[in-house]
CHARMM-style PDB file with segment names, atoms N, HN, CA, C and O in Angstrom:
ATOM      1  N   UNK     1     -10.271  16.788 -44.497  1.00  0.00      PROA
ATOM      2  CA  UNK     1     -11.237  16.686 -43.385  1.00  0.00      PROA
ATOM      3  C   UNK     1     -10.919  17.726 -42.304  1.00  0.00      PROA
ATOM      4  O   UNK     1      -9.803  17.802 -41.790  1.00  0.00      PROA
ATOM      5  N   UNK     2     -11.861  18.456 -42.009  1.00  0.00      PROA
ATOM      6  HN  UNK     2     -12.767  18.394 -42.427  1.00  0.00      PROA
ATOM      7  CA  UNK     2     -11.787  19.343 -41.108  1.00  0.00      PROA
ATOM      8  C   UNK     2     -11.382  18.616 -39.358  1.00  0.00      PROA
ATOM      9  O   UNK     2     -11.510  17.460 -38.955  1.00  0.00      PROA
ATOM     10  N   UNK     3     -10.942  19.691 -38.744  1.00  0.00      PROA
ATOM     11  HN  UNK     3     -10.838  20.630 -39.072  1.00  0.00      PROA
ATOM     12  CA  UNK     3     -10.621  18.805 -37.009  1.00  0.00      PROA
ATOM     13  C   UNK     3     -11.908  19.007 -36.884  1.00  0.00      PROA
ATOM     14  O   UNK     3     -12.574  19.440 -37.824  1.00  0.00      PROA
ATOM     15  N   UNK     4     -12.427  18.718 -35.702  1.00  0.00      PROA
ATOM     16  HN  UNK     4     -11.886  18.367 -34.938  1.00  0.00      PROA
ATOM     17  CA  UNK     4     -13.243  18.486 -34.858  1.00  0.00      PROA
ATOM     18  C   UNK     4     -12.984  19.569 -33.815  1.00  0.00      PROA
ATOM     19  O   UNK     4     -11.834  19.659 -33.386  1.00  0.00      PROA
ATOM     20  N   UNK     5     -13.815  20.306 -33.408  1.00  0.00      PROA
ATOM     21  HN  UNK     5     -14.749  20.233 -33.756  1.00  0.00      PROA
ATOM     22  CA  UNK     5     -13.526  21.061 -32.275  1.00  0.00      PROA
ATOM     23  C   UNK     5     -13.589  20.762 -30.949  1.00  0.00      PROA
ATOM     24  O   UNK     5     -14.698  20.297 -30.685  1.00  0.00      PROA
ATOM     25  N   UNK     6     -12.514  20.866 -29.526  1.00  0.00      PROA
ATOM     26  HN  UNK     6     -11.613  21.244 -29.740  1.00  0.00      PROA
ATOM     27  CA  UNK     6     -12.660  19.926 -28.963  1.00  0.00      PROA
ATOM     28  C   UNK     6     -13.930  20.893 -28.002  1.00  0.00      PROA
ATOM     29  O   UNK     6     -14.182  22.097 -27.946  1.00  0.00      PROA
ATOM     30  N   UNK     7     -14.540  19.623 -27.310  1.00  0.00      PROA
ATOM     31  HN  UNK     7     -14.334  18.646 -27.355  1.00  0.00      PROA
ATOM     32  CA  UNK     7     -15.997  19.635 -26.670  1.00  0.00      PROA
ATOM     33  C   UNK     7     -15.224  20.311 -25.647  1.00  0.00      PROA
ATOM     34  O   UNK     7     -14.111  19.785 -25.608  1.00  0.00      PROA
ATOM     35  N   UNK     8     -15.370  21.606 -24.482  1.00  0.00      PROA
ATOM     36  HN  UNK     8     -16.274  22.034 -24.514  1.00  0.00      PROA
ATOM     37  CA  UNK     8     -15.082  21.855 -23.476  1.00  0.00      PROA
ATOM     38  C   UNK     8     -15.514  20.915 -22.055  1.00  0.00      PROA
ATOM     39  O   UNK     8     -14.752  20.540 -21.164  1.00  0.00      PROA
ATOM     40  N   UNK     9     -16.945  20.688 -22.177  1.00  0.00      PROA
ATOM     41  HN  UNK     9     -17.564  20.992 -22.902  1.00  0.00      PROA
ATOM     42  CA  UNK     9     -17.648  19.984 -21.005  1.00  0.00      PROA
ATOM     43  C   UNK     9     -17.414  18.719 -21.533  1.00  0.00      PROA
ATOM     44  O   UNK     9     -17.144  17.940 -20.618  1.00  0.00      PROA
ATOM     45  N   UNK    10     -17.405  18.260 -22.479  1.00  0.00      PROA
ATOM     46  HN  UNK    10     -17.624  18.892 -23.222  1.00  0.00      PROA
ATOM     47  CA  UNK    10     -16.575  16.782 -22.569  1.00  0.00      PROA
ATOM     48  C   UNK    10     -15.326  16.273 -21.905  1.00  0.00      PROA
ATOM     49  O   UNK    10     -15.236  15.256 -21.217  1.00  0.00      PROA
ATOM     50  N   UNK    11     -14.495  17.023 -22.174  1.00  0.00      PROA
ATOM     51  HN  UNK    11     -14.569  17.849 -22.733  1.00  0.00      PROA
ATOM     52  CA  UNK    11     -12.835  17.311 -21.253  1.00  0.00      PROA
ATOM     53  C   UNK    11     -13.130  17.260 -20.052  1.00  0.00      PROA
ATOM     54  O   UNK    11     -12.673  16.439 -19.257  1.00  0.00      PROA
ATOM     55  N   UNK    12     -14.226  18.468 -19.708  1.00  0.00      PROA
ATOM     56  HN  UNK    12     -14.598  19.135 -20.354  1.00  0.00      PROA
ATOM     57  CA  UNK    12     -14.019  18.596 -18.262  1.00  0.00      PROA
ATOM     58  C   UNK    12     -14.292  17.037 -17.116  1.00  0.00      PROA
ATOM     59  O   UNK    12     -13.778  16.496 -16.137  1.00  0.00      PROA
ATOM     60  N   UNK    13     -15.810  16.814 -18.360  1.00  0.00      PROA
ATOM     61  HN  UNK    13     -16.228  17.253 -19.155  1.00  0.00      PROA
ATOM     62  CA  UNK    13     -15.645  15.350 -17.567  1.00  0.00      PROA
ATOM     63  C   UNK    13     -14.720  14.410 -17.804  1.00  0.00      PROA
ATOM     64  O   UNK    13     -14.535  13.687 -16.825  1.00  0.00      PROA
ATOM     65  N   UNK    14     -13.893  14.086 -19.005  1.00  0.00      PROA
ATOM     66  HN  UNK    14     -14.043  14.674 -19.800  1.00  0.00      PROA
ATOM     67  CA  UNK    14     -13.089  12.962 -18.801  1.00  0.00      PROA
ATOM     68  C   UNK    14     -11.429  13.642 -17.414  1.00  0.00      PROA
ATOM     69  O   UNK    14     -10.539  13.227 -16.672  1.00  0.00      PROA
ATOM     70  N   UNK    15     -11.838  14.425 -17.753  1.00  0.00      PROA
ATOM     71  HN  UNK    15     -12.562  14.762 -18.356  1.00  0.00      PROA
ATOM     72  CA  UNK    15     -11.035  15.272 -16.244  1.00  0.00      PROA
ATOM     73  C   UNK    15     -11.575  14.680 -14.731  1.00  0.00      PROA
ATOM     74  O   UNK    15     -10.848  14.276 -13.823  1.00  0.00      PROA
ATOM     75  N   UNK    16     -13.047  14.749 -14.735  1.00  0.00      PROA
ATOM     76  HN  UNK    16     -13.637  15.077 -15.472  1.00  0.00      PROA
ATOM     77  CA  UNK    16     -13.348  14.634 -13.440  1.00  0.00      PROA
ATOM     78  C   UNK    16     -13.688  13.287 -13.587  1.00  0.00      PROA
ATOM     79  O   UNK    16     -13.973  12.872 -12.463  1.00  0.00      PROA
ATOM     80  N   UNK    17     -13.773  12.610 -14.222  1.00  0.00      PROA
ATOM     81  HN  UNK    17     -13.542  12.947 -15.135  1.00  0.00      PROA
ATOM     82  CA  UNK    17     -13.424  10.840 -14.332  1.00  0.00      PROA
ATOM     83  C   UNK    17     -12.221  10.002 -13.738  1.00  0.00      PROA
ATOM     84  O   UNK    17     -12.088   8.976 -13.071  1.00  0.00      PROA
ATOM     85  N   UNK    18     -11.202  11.207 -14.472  1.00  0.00      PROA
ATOM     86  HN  UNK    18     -11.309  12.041 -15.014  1.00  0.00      PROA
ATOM     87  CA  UNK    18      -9.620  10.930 -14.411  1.00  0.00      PROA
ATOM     88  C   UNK    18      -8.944  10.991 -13.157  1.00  0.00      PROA
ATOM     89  O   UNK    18      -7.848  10.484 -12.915  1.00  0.00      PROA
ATOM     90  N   UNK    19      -9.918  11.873 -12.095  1.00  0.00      PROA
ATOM     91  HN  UNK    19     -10.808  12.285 -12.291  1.00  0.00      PROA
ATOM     92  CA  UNK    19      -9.366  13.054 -10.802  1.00  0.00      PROA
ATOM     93  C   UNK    19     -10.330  11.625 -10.110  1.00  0.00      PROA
ATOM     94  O   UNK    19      -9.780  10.708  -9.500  1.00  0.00      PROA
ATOM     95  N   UNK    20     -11.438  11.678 -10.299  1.00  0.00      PROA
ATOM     96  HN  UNK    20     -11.885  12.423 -10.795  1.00  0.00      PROA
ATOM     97  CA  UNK    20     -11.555  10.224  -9.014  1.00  0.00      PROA
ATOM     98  C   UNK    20     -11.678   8.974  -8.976  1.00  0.00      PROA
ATOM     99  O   UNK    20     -12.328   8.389  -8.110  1.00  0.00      PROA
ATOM    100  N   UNK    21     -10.811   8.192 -10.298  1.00  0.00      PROA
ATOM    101  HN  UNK    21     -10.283   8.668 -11.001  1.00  0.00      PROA
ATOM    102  CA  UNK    21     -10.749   6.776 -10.420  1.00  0.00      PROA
ATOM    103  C   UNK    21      -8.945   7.175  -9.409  1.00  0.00      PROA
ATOM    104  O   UNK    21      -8.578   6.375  -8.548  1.00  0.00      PROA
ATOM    105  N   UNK    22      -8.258   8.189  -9.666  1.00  0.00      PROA
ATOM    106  HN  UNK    22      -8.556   8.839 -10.366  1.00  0.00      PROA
ATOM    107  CA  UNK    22      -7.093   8.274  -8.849  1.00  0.00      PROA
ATOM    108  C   UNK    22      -6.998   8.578  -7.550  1.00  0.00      PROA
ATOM    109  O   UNK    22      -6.045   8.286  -6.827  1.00  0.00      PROA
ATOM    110  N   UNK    23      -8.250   9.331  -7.144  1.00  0.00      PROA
ATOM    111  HN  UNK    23      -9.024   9.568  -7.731  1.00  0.00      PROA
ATOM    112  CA  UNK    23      -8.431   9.379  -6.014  1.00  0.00      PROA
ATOM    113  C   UNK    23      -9.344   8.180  -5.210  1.00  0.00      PROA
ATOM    114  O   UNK    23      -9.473   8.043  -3.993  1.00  0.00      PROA
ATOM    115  N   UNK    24      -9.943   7.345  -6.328  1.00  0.00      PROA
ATOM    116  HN  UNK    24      -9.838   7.456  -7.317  1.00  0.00      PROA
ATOM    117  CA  UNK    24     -10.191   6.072  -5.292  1.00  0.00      PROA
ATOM    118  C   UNK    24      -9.239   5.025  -5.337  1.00  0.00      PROA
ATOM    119  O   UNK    24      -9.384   4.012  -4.653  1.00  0.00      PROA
ATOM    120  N   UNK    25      -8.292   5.196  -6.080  1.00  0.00      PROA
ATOM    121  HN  UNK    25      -8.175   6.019  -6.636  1.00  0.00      PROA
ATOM    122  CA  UNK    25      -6.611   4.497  -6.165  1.00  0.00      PROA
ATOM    123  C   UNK    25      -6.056   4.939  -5.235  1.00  0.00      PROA
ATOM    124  O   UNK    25      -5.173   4.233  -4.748  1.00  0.00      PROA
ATOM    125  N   UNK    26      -6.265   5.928  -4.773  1.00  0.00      PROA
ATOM    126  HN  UNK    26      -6.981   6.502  -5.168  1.00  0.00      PROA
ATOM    127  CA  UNK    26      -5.538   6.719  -3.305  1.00  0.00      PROA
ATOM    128  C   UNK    26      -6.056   6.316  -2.378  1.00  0.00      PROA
ATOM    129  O   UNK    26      -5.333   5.745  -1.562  1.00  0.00      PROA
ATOM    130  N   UNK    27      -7.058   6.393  -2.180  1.00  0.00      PROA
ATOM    131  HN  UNK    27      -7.645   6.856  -2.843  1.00  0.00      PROA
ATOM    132  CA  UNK    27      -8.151   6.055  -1.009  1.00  0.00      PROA
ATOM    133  C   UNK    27      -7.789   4.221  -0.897  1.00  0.00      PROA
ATOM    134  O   UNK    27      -7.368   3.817   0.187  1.00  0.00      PROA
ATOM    135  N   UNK    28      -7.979   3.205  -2.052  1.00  0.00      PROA
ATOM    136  HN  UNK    28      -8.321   3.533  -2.932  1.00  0.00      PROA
ATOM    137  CA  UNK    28      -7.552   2.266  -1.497  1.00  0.00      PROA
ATOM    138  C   UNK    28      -5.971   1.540  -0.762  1.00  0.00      PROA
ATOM    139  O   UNK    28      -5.608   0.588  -0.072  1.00  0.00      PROA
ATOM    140  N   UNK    29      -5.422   2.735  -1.466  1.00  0.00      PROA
ATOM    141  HN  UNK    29      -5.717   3.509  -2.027  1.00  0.00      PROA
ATOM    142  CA  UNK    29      -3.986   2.502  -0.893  1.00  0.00      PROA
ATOM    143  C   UNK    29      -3.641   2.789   0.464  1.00  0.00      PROA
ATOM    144  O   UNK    29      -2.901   2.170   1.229  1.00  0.00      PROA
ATOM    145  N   UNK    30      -4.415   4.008   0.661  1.00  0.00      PROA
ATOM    146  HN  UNK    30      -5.017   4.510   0.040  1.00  0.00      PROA
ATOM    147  CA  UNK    30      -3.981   4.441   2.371  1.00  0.00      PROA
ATOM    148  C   UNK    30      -4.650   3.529   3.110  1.00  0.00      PROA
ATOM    149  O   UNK    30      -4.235   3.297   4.246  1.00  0.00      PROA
ATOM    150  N   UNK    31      -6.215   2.602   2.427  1.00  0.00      PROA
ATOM    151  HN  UNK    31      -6.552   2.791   1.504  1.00  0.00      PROA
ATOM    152  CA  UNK    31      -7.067   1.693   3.634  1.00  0.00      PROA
ATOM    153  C   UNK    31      -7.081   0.896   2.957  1.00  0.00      PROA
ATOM    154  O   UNK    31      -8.215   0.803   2.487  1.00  0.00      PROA
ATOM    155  N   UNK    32      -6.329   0.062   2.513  1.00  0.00      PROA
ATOM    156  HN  UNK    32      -5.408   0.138   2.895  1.00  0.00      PROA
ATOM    157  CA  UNK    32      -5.647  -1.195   2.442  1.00  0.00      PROA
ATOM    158  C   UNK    32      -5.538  -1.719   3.398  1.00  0.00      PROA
ATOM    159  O   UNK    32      -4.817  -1.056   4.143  1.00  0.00      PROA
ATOM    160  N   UNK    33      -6.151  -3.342   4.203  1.00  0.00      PROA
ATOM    161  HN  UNK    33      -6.737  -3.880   3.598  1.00  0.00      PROA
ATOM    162  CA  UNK    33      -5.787  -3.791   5.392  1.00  0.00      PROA
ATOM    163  C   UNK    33      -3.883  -4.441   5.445  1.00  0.00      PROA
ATOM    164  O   UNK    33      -3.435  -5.065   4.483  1.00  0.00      PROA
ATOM    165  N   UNK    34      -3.243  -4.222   6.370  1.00  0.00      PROA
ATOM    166  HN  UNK    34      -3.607  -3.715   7.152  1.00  0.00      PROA
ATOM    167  CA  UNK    34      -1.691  -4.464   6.783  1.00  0.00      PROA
ATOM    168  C   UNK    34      -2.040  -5.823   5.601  1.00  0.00      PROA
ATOM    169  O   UNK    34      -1.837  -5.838   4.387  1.00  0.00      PROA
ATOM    170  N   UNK    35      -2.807  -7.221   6.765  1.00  0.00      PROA
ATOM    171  HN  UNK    35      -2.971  -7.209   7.751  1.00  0.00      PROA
ATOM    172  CA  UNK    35      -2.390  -8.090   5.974  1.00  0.00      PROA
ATOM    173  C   UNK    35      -2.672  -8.689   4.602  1.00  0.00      PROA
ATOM    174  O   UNK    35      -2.326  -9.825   4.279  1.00  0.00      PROA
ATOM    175  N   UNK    36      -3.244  -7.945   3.922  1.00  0.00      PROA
ATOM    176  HN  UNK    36      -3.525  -7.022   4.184  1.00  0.00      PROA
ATOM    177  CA  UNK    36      -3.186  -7.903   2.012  1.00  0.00      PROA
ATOM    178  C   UNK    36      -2.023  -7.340   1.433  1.00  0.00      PROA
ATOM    179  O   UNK    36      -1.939  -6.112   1.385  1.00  0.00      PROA
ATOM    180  N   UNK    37      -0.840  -8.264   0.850  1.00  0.00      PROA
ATOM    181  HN  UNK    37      -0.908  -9.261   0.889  1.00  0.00      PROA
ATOM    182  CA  UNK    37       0.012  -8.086  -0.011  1.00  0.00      PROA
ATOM    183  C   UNK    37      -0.785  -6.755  -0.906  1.00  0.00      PROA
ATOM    184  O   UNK    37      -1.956  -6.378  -0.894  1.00  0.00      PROA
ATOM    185  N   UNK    38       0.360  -6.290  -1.620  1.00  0.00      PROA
ATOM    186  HN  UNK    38       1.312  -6.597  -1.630  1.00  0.00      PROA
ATOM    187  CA  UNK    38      -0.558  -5.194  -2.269  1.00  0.00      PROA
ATOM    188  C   UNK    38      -0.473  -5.430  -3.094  1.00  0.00      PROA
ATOM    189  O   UNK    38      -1.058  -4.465  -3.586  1.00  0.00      PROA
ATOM    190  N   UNK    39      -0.106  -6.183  -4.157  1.00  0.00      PROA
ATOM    191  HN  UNK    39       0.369  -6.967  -3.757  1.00  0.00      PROA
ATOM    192  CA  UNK    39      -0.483  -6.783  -5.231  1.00  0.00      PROA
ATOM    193  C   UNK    39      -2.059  -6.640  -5.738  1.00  0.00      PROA
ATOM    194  O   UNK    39      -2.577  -6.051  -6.687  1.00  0.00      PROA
ATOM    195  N   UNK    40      -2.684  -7.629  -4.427  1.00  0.00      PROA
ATOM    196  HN  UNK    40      -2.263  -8.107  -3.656  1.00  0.00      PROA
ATOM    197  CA  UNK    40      -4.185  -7.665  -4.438  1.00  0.00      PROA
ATOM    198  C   UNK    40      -4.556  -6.476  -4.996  1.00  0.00      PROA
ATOM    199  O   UNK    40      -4.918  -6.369  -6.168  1.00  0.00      PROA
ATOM    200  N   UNK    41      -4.433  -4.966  -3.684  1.00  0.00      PROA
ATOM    201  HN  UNK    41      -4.139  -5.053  -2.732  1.00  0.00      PROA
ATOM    202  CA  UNK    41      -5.048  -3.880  -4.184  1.00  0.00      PROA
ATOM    203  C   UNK    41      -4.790  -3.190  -5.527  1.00  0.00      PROA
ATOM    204  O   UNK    41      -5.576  -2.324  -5.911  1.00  0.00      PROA
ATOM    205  N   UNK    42      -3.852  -3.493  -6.170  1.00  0.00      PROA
ATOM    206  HN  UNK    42      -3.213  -4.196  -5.858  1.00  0.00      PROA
ATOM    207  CA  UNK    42      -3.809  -2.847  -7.400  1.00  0.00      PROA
ATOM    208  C   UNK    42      -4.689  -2.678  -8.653  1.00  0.00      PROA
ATOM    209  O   UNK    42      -5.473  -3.622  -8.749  1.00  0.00      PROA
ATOM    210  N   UNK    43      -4.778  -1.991  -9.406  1.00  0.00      PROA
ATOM    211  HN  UNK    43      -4.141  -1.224  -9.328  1.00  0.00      PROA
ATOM    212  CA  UNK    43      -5.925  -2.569 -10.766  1.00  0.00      PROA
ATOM    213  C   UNK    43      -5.135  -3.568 -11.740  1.00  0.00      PROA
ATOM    214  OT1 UNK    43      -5.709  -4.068 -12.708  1.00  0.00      PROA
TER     215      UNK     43
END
């Protein structure tokens, strides 16, 4: 069986998928209210 060639614009999006599920992991960490254990905020 031959590979598969990989998709360029496929990558790029699971790239730019990858870049802002971490950057809204960032974003909830810095505005997280004081009194929420952070447990809560985690996934």
């Amino acid at each position: 069986m031959p590979q598969q060639p990989i998709n360029p614009s496929h990558l790029l999006k699971l790239t730019r998928t990858y870049q802002m599920r971490v950057q809204q992991q960032e974003d909830l960490h810095l505005h997280r209210p004081n009194h929420l254990p952070k447990e809560e905020w985690l996934p």
